[in-house]
Each structure stands twice: as structure tokens, then as C-alpha cells.
C-alpha positions in Angstrom: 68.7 -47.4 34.6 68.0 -50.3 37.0 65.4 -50.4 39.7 65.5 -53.2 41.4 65.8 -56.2 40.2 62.9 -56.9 38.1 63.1 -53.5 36.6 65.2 -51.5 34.1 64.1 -48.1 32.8 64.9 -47.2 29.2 66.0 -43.3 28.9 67.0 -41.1 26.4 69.3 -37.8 26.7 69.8 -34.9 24.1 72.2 -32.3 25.2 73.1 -28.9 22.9 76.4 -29.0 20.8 79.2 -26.8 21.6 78.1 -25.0 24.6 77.0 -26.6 28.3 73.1 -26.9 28.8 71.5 -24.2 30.7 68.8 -26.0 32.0 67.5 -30.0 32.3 63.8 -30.8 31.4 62.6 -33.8 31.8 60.1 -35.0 29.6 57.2 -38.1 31.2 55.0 -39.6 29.1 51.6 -40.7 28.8 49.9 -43.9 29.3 50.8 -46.3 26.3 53.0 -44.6 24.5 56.9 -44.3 25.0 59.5 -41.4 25.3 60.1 -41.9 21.4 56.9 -39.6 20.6 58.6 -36.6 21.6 61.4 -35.9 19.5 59.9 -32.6 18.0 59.7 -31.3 21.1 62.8 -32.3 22.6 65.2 -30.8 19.2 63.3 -27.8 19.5 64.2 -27.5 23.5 67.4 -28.4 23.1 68.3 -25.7 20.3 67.3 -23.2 22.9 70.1 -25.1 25.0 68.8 -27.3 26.9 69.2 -31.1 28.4 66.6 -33.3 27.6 66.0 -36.1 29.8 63.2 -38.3 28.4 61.9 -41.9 30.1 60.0 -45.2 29.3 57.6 -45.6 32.3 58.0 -49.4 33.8 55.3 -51.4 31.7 56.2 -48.8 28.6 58.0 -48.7 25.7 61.2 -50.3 25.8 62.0 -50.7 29.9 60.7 -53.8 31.7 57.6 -54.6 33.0 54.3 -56.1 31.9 52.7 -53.7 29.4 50.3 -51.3 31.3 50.6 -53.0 34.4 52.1 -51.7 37.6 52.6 -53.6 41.1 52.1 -50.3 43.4 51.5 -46.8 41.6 53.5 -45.6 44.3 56.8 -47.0 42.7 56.0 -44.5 39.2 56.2 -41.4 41.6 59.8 -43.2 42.6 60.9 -43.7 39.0 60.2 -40.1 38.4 62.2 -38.9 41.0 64.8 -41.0 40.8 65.5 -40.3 37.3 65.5 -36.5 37.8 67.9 -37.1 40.7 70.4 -38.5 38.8 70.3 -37.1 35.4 69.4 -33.2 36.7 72.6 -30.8 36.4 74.1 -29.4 39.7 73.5 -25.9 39.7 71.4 -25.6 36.6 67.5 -25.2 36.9 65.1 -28.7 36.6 61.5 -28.3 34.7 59.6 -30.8 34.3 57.6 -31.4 30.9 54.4 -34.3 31.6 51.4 -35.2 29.4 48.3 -37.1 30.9 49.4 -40.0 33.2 53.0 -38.9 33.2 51.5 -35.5 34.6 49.7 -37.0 37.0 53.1 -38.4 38.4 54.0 -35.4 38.1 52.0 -34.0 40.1 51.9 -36.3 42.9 55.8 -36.1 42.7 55.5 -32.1 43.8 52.7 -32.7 46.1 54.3 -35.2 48.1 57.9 -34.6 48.1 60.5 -31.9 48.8 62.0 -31.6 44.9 64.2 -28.8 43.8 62.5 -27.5 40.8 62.2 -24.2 38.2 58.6 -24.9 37.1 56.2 -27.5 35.5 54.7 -27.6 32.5 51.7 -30.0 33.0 49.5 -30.8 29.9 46.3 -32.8 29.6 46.8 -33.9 33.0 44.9 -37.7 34.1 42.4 -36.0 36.7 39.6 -37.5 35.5 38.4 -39.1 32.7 36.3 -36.9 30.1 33.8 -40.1 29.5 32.3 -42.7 31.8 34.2 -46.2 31.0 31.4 -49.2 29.7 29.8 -50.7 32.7 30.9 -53.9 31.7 34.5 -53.2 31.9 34.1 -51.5 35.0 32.2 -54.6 36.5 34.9 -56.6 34.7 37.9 -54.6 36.5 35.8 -54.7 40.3 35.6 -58.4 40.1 39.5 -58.9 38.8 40.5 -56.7 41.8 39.1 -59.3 44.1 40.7 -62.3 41.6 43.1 -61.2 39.3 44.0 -57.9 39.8 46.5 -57.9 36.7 43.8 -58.7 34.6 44.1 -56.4 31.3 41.9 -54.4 29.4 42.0 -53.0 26.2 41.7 -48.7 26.3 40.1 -48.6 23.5 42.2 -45.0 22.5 41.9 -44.5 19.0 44.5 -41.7 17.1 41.3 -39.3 16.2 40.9 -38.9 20.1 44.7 -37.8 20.4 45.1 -35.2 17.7 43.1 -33.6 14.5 46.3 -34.4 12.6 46.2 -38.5 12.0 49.6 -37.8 9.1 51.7 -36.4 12.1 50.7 -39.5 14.9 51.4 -41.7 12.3 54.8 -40.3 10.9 56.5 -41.0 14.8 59.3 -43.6 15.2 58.4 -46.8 16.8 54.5 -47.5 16.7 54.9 -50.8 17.4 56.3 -50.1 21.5 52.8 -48.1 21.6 50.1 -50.2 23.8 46.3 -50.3 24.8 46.2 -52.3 27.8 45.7 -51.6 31.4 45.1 -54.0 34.1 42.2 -53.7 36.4 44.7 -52.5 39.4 46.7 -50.2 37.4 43.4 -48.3 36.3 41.9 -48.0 39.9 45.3 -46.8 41.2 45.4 -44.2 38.5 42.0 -43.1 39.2 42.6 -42.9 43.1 45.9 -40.8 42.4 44.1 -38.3 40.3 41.7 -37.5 42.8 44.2 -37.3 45.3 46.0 -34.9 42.8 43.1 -32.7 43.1 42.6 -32.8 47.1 46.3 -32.1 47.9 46.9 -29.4 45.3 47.0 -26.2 47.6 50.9 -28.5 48.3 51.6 -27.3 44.5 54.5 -24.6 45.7 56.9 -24.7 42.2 55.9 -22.3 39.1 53.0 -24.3 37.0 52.2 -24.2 33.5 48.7 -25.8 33.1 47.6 -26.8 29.5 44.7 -29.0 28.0 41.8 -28.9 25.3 38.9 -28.4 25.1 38.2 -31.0 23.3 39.6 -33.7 25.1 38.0 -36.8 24.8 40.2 -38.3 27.4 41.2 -36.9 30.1 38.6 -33.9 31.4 39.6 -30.2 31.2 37.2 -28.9 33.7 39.1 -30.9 36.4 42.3 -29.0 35.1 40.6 -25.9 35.7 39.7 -27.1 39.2 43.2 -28.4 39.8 44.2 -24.6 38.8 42.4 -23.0 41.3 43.3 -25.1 43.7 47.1 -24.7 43.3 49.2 -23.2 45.7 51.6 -21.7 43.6 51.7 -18.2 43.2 53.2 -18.3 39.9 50.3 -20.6 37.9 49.5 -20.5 34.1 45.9 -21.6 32.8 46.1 -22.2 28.8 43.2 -24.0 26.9 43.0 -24.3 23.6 40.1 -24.0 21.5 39.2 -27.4 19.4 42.4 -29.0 20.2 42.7 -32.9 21.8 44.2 -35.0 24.1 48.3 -34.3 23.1 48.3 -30.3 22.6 52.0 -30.9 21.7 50.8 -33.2 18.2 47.3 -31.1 17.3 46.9 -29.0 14.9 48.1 -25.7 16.8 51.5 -27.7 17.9 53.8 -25.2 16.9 51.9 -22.3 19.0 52.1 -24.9 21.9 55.6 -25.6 21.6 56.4 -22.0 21.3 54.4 -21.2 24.5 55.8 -24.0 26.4 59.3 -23.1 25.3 58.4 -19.2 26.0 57.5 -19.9 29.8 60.1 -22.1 30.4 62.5 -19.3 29.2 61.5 -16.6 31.4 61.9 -19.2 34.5 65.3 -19.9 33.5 67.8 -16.8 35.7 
């Protein structure tokens, strides 16, 4: 799916066989990895007959862009919509399915614009971080804002902080498209949006689905509890689970998750 003309998004569709999908979710992903590391979820959606719409963020996976890099983090809340836009089903319901920066895009997304949707299912959101960065790469990233505001980073995410269950992370297609960078604009941007998240959610209006761990090392799950409050939707689901890390949908209670997910989703769908 072309952009403009620098950038070309990489997508990825599964539909139900022999009978026409009865809803479209569409899946966004977090930051380094790539639509690829959802499959399980996506063939157990779509044997409840779904469409599954799932996306490369610019800078991710296999579309363009420098790896974790972003001119304007304004232009990821553009992708998002124009991809549901176009690939949604006229007169079927839209969910959306995000983890961590991709629901953070989310988010933003429902805050800010007018989008025809069933619900959200928002997991491990990118509020705010669950740590305090080094000092040094923070003093690193201020000074490249003022020089060299691509300047990249390494995360430092290691697969214990995603999931209890190292066998399962490491058994998904494609490793090699996963990165650890982020340059020093990217990260403030991200960290801007997610507080902005926070102060405009009372403009949350669609059916939520909130889900994080408790132990997160990432991303922090007190700030999804604040974000939950805050919402102004009056249909608004709280789930944390116990022990469980940053990507709920790979830990070791994944099947429960899925089956929740896929549970709440179902009862939106009339």
C-alpha cells in the first residue's frame, strides 16, 4: 500500500473459507517487531469468521522506511487510518486489535478522529515506560534532537521482558525483520503521544477492551489503569493479569487471553 512516495506499507489479509467475514479486525503492532508475530492470533480470529487486516508500521518489518525512525509521529496515526479505510468491509463491524506502540496509535487514532468503529481491544498500551531509560541515553537523545535528531539507539528489549515463554518468541516466522533501534525523535514523539493519550482520553467514545501485566517491564500498567478511568466510554473493560509480561497474547496464559479477546469481541459483533 503506497503512501507517498518514499513510503510503501507491507500488509497482510486472512479472510474465512467458504462463508463472507462477519467482521474486519485490524491487527497494529508494536515497536520493533512486524505483523508476522501474530499469526496465532489471527487463525484463531479468523475461524470465528473474521477478516484479518494486519500491517508493517513505516520503519517495520518489511514496508519502507529507516528502521525505528519516523519523520512526524503524526503520519503513523495516518497509516492507521488509512489502512482501515480501505481494507474495512462496508456494512460489517471494524475492531481494532493493538499492542504497546501500535495501541498507542490506536489510541490517538479514536481520540482525535471521527472513525466508525465496534470496539478496541488495546493491550500493553505505550503510556509510559515501566523503568527510567539510563541518563546517558537520555542526555544522548536531548543533544541529537538539537543535531541529529535521527540519531539511533539501541532499546535494549531483551525476549525475557516480553513473555515467560522464550520456546514460543523464538518459534515465530521471520526474526530477522525484528529491530532494536529508535532514533532520538522517534522516542520523544512517542513519549509526548502517550501522555497526550492519557490527557485526552475522556474523547475515548467506542467500546474498549484494556489489557496489560502486571509484570510489565516495559510499558507501565498503572498508567493503563489511569487511562481506564479516564475513558469516556461507557462500555470499558479493565483485565490484568497476574505475573504475565509485556505481549499478554505470547505469555504463558495466551490461550486465556486469546479466548477473552475473542469472547469480547463476539458479544460486540450484532
Amino acid at each position: 500500500m503506497e503512501r507517498d512516495e518514499a513510503t510503501r506499507l507491507f500488509l497482510r489479509t486472512a479472510e474465512p473459507v467458504g462463508m463472507a467475514p462477519r467482521a474486519t479486525l485490524v491487527f497494529t503492532h508494536g515497536l520493533g517487531e512486524h505483523s508476522n508475530r501474530y499469526g496465532h492470533l489471527a487463525a484463531e480470529f479468523v475461524a470465528r469468521g473474521w477478516r484479518v487486516v494486519a500491517w508493517d508500521l513505516r520503519g517495520h518489518g518489511r514496508s519502507s522506511g529507516p528502521r525505528g525512525d519516523v519523520p512526524e509521529y503524526g503520519c503513523l496515526v495516518d497509516d492507521l487510518a488509512a489502512v482501515s479505510a480501505r481494507y474495512r468491509l462496508s456494512g460489517r463491524p471494524l475492531f481494532f486489535f493493538a499492542h504497546s506502540l501500535g495501541a498507542q496509535i490506536t489510541l490517538r487514532l479514536l481520540e482525535t478522529s471521527p472513525v466508525d468503529c465496534q470496539g478496541a481491544v488495546i493491550a500493553s498500551p505505550f503510556l509510559r515506560l515501566a523503568y527510567n531509560p539510563p541518563w546517558w541515553k537520555l542526555t544522548l537523545a536531548w543533544l541529537a534532537m538539537r543535531f541529529w535528531p535521527t540519531f539511533t539507539q539501541q532499546t535494549g528489549t531483551r525476549l525475557e521482558r516480553l513473555s515467560r515463554d522464550l520456546s514460543h518468541l523464538s518459534s515465530f516466522p521471520d526474526l530477522d525483520l525484528v529491530h532494536h533501534g529508535i532514533s532520538a525523535r522517534m522516542y520523544f514523539a512517542i513519549r509526548a503521544a502517550g501522555e497526550q493519550a492519557l490527557a485526552d482520553a475522556a474523547a475515548l467514545r467506542v467500546p474498549l477492551f484494556l489489557l496489560h501485566g502486571d509484570a510489565d517491564p516495559i510499558t507501565c500498567h498503572h498508567s493503563t489503569c489511569e487511562l481506564f478511568e479516564k475513558a469516556g466510554a461507557e462500555d470499558k473493560t479493565l483485565r490484568i493479569f497476574p505475573g504475565a509480561r509485556h505481549e499478554t497474547h505470547n505469555d504463558l496464559d495466551r490461550a486465556q487471553v486469546i479466548r477473552e479477546i475473542a469472547e469480547w469481541i463476539e458479544t460486540r459483533i450484532a
